[in-house]
TORZALUM-628681 format. One record per residue (C-alpha): residue in one letter; x, z, y. Coordinates in nm, 2 decimals. Each point is the difference from the previous one (the first is absolute). Layout:
BEGIN
+--------+--------+--------+--------+
: residu :     xx :     zz :     yy :
+--------+--------+--------+--------+
:      A :      X :      Z :      Y :
...
+--------+--------+--------+--------+
//
This chain:
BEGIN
+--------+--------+--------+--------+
: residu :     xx :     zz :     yy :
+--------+--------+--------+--------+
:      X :  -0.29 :  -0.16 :   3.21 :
:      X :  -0.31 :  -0.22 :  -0.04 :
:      X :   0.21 :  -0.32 :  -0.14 :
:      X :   0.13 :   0.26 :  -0.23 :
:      X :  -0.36 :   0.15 :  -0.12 :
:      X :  -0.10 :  -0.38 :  -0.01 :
:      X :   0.27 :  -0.07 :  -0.22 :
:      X :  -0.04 :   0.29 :  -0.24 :
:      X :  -0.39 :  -0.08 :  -0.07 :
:      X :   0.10 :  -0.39 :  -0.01 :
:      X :   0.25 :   0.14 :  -0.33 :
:      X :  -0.31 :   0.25 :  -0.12 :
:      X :  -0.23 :  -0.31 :  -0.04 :
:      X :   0.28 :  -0.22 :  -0.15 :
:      X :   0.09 :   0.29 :  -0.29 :
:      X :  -0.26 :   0.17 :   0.01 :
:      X :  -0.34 :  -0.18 :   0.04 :
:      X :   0.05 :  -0.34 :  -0.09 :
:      X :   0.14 :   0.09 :  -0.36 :
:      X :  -0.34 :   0.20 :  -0.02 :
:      X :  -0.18 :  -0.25 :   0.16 :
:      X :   0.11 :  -0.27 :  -0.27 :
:      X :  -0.04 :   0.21 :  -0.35 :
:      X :  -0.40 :   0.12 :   0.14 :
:      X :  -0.08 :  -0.36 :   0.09 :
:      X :   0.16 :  -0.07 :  -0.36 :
:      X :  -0.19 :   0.22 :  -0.15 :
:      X :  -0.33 :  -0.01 :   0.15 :
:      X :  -0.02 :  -0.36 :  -0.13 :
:      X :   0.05 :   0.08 :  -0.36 :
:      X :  -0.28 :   0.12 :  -0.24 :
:      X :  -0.05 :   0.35 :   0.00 :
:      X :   0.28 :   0.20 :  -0.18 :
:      X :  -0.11 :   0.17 :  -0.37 :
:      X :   0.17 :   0.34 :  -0.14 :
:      X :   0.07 :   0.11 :  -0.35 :
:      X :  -0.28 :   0.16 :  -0.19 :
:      X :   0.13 :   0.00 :  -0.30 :
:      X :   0.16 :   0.29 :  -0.22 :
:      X :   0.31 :  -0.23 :  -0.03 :
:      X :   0.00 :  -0.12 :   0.36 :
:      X :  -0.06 :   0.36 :   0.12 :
:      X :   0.29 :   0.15 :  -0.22 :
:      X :   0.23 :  -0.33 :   0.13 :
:      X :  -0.01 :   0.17 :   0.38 :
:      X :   0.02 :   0.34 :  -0.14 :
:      X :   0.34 :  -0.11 :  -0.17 :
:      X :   0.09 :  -0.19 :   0.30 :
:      X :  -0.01 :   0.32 :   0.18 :
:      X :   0.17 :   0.15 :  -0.27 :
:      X :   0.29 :  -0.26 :   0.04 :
:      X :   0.06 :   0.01 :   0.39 :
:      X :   0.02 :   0.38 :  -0.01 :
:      X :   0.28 :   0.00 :  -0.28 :
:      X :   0.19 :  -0.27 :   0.27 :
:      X :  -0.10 :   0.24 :   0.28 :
:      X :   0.19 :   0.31 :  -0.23 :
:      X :   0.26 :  -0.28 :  -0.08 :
:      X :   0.07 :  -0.05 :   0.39 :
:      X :   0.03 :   0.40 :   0.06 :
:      X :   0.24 :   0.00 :  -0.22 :
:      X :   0.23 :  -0.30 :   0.10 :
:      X :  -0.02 :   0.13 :   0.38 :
:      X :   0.13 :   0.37 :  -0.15 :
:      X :   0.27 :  -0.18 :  -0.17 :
:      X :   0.08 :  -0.16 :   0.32 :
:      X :  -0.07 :   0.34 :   0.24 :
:      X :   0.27 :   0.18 :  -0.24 :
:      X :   0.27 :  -0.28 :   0.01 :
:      X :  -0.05 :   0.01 :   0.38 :
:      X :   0.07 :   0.38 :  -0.01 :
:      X :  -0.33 :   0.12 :   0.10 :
:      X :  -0.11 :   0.31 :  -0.18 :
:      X :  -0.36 :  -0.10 :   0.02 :
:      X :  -0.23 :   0.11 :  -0.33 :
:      X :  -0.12 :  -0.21 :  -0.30 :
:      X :  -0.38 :   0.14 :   0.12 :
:      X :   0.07 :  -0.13 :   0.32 :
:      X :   0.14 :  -0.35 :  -0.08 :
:      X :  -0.29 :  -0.05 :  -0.21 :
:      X :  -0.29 :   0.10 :   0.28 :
:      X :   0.11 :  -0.16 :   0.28 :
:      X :   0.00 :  -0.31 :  -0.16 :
:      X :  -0.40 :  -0.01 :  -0.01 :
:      X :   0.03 :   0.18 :   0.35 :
:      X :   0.23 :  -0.29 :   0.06 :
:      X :  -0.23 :  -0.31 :  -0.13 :
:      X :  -0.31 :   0.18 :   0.20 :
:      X :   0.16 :   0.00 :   0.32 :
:      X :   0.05 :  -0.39 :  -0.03 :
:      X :  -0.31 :  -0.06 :  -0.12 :
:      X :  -0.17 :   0.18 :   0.27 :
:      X :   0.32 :  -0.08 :   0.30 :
:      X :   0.10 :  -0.36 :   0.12 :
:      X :   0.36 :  -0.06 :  -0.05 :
:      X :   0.05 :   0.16 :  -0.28 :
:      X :  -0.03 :   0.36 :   0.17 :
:      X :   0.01 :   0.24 :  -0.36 :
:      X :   0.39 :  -0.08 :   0.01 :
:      X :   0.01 :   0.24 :   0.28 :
:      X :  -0.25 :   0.19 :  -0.13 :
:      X :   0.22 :   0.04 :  -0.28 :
:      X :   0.30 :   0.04 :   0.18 :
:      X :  -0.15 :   0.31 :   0.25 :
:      X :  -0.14 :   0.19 :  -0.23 :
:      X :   0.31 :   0.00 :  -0.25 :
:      X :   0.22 :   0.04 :   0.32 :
:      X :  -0.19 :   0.39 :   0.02 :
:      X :   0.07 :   0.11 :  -0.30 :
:      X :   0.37 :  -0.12 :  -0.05 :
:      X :   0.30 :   0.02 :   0.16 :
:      X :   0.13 :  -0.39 :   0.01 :
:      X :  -0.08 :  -0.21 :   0.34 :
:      X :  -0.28 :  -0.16 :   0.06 :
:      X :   0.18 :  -0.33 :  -0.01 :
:      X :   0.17 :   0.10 :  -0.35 :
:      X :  -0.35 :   0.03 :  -0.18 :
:      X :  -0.12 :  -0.33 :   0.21 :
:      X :   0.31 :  -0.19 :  -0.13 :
:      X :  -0.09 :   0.09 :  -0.41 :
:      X :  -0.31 :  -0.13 :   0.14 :
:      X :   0.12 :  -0.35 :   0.09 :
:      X :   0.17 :   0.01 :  -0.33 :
:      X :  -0.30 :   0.04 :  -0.18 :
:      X :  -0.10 :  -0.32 :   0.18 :
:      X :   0.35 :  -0.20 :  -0.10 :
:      X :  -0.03 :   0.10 :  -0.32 :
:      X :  -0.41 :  -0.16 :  -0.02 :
:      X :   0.10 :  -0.27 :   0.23 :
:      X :   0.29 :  -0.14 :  -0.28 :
:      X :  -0.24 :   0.08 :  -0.29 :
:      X :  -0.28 :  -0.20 :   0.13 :
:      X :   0.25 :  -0.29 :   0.11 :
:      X :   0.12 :   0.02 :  -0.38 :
:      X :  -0.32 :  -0.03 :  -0.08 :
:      X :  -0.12 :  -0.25 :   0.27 :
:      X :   0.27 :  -0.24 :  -0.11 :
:      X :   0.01 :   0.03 :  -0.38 :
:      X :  -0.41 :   0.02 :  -0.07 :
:      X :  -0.15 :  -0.16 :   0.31 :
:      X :   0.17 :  -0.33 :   0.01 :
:      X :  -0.31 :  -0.16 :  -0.12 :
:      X :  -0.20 :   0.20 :   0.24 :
:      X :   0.18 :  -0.08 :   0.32 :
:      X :   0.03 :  -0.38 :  -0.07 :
:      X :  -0.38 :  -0.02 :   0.07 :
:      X :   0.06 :   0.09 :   0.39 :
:      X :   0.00 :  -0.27 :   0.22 :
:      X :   0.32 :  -0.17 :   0.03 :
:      X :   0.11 :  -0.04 :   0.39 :
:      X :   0.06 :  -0.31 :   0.16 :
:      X :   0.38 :  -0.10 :   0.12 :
:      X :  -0.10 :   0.08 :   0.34 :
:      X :  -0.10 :   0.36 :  -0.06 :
:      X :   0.31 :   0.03 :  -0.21 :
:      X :   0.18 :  -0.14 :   0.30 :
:      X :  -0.16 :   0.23 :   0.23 :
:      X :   0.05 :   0.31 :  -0.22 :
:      X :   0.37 :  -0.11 :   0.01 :
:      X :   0.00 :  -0.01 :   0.32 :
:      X :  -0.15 :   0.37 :   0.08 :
:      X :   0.20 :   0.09 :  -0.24 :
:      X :   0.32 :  -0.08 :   0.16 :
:      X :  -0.15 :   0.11 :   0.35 :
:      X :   0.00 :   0.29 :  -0.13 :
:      X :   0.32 :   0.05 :  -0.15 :
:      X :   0.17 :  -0.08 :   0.32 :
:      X :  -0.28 :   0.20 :   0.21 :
:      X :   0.13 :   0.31 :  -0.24 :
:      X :   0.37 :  -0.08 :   0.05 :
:      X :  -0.01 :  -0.04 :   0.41 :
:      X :  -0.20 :   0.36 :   0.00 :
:      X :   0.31 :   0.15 :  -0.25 :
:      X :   0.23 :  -0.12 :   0.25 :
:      X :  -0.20 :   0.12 :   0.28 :
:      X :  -0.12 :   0.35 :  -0.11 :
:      X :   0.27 :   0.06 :  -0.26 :
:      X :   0.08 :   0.32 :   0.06 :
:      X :  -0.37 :   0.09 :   0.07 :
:      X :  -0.05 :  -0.16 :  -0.32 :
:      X :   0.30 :   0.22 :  -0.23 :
:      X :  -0.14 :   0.29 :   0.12 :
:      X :  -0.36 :  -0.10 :  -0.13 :
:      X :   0.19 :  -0.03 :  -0.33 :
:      X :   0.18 :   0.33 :   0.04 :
:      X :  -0.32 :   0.20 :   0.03 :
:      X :  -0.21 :  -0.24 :  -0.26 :
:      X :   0.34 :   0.08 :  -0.24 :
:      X :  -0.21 :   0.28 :  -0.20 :
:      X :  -0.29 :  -0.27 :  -0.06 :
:      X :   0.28 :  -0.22 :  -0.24 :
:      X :   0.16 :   0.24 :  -0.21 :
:      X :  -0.28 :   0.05 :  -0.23 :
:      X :   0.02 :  -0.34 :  -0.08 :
:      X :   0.35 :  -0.06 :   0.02 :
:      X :   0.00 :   0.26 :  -0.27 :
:      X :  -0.26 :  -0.27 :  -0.23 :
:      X :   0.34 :  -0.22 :  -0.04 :
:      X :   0.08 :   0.19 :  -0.33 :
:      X :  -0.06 :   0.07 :  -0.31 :
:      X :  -0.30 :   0.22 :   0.03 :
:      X :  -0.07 :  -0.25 :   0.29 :
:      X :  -0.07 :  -0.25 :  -0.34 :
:      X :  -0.21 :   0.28 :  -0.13 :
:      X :  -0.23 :   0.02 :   0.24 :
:      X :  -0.04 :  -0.36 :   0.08 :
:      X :  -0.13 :  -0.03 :  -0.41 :
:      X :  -0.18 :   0.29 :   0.08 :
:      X :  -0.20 :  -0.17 :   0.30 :
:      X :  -0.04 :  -0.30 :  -0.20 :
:      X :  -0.15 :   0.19 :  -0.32 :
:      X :  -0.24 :   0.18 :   0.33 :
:      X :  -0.08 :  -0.37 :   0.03 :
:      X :  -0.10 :  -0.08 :  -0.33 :
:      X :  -0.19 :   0.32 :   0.05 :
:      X :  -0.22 :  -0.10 :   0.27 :
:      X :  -0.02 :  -0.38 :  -0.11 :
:      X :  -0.21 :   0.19 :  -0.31 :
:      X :  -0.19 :   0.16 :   0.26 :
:      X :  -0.11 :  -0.40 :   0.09 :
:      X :  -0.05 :  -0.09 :  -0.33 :
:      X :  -0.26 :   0.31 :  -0.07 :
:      X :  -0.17 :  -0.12 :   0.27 :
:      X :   0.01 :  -0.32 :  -0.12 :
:      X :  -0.17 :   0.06 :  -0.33 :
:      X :  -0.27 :   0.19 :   0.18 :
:      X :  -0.16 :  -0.28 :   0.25 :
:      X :   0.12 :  -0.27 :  -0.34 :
:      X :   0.31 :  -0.08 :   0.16 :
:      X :   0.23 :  -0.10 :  -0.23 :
:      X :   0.39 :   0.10 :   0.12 :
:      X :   0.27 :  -0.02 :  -0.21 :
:      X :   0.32 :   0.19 :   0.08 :
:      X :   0.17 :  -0.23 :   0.14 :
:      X :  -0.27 :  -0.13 :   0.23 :
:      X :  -0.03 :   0.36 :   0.11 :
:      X :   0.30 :   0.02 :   0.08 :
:      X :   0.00 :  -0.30 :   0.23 :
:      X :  -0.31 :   0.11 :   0.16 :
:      X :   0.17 :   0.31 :   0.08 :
:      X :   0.29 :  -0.13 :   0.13 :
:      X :  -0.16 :  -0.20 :   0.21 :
:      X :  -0.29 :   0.20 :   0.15 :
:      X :   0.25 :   0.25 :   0.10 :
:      X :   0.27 :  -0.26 :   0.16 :
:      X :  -0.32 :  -0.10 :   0.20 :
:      X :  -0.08 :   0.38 :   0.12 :
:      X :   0.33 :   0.04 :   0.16 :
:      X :  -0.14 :  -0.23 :   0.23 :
:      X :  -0.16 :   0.26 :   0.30 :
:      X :  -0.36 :   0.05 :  -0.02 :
:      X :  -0.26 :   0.27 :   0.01 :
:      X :   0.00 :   0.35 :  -0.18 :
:      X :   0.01 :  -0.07 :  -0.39 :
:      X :   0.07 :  -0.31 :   0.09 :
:      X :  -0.32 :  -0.16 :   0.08 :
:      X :  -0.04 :  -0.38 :  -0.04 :
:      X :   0.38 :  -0.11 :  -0.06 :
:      X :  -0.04 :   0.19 :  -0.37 :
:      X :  -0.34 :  -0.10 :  -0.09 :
:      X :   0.11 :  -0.39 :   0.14 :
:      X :   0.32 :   0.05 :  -0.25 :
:      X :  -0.20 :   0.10 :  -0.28 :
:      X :  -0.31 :  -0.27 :   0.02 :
:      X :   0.33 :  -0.26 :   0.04 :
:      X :   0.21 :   0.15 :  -0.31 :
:      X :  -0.33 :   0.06 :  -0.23 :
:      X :  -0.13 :  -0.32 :   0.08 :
:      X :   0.32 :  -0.15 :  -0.09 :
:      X :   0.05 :   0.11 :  -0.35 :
:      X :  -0.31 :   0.00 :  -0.12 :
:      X :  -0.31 :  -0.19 :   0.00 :
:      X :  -0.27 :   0.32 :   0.06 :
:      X :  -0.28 :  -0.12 :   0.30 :
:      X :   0.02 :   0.10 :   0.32 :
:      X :  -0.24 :   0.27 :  -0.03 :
:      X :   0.20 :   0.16 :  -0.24 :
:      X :   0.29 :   0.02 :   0.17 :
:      X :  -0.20 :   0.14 :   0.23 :
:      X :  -0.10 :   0.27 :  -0.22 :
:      X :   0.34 :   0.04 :  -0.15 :
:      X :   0.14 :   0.02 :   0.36 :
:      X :  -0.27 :   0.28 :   0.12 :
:      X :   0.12 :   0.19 :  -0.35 :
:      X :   0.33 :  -0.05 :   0.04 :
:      X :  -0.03 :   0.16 :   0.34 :
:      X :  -0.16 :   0.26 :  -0.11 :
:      X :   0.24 :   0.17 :  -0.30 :
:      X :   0.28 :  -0.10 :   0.24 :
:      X :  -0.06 :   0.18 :   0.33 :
:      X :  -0.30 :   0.23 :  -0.01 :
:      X :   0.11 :   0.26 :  -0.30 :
:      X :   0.33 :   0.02 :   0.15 :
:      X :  -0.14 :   0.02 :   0.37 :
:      X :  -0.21 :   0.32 :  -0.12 :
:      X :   0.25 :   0.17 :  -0.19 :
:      X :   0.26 :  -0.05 :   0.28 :
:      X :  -0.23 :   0.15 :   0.28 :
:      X :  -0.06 :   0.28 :  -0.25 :
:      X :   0.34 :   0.12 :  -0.01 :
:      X :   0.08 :  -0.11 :   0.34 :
:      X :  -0.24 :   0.29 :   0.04 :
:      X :   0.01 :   0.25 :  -0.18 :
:      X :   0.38 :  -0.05 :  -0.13 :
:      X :   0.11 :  -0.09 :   0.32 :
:      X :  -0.22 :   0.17 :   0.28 :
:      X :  -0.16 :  -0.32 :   0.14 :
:      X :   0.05 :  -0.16 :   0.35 :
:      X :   0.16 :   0.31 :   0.15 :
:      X :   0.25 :   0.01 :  -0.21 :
:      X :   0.12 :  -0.36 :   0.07 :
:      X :  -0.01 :   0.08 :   0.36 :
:      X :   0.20 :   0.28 :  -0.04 :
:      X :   0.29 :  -0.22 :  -0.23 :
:      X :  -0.06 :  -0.28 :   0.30 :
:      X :   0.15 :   0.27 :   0.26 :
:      X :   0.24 :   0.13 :  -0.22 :
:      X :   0.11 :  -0.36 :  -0.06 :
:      X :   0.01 :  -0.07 :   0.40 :
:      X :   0.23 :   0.32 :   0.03 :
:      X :   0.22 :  -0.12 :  -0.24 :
:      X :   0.04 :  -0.33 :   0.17 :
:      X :   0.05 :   0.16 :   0.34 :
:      X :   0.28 :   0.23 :  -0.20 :
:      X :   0.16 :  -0.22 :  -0.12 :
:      X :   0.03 :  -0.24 :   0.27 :
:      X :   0.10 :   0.25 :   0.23 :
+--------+--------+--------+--------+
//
């Protein structure tokens, strides 16, 4: 028990604190950040909100898209306000904990499984994951050539783990297979809502989530012109793919420290602005990204949703399913 508490604060200080550690260090030794005070800097952030809110609506809509395909009868209202509800529970949760937040509180007022709504969920996720690599690997070429290229050992080594791994992964299939197939019997509701991407509306949405993309790359380049920040689209673009390939990377709630690292990196990168203001941009940035959508999200969670007792009341309604169906 206490190698295993050891062990869990080690990881804390490894995700958690050193990524914060690193980006107040950064900061502290940059001049001190300046905001917009003019009428065209002012009406920038104000259009910048304006932007992430019609993504946010854009989002609400793809997911009830994806709920309906999946044969869950869940509400166009409801798609579109657990998504905030959704993006405040990660901002405020470590591991990305509004997912479930989403999932439990949909789960009470439906009739599909709690795995069901979880799995159109995860294809949300594929469906961002293969935009941003679209993205990542048409616009961002330029962008990732400036990372440090490894040595031949590293690469060596890498290769190494990586076949470790692979045969580490192949002695535990032969060793808990049938341990393992019934894992894949019960996660078997997670996959069909994105089994169900490889169609034609499956195409749909994908150039859907690419146009939410675009979307929210404008929500960078408001920002931008408000701290003098010049970002084209395609630079935008880049930045975005990038800074949210780095936040899949575990870290704090609202991903503290491996974001702002991603975005000090990506801006610095494509542009030539000081340090001080990316600094400013950053702070910004952070702002019109997670606290709006953090307020409005507890807001409904609240009064749409009944607050913390109803989540504990769609966490014990998920248990007894679980029990159910297992026995």
């Amino acid at each position: 028990m206490l190698h295993r508490t050891t062990g869990k604060r080690l990881l804390l200080l490894v995700v958690w604190v050193v990524p914060i550690a690193g980006v107040v260090w950064w900061a502290t030794k940059q001049q001190a950040p300046t905001f917009p005070t003019t009428f065209g800097g002012i009406m920038a952030l104000v259009g910048a909100l304006a932007l992430y809110a019609v993504a946010t609506l854009m989002r609400g809509e793809r997911w009830a898209r994806i709920l309906w395909r999946s044969n869950v009868e869940a509400t166009r209202e409801d798609a579109y306000a657990l998504v905030p509800v959704g993006y405040m529970g990660n901002n405020v949760l470590p591991a990305r904990g509004g997912e479930l937040l989403r999932t439990f509180l949909l789960g009470g007022r439906v009739t599909a499984t709690k795995r069901t709504i979880l799995g159109t969920i995860v294809a949300e996720r594929v469906l961002d994951a293969v935009a941003l690599g679209v993205i990542l690997i048409v616009l961002a070429y330029d962008l990732l050539r400036r990372l440090p290229k490894p040595n031949e050992t590293l690469l060596l080594v890498g290769g190494g783990l990586v076949v470790a791994a692979a045969l580490i992964a192949a002695i535990a299939f032969l060793r808990y297979r049938e341990r393992l197939v019934f894992l894949l019997r019960a996660l078997a509701p997670l996959a069909q809502p994105s089994k169900q991407l490889l169609s034609r509306v499956g195409l749909v949405l994908l150039g859907v989530s690419l146009l939410i993309w675009c979307v929210e790359a404008s929500v960078y380049m408001a920002v931008g012109h408000a701290v003098d920040i010049t970002l084209n689209l395609q630079d935008a673009l880049a930045v975005v793919a990038f800074t949210n390939a780095a936040s899949l990377i575990p870290a704090a709630p609202g991903y503290i420290g491996t974001y702002d690292a991603a975005v000090i990196f990506a801006v610095g990168a494509v542009t030539t602005a000081s340090k001080s203001t990316i600094l400013s941009y950053l702070l910004l940035l952070r702002f019109v990204l997670f606290i709006p959508i953090t307020v409005a999200g507890l807001g409904l969670l609240v009064f749409r949703y009944g607050g913390l007792s109803r989540i504990r009341a769609a966490r014990e309604a998920a248990r007894t399913e679980t029990v159910t169906a297992a026995a």
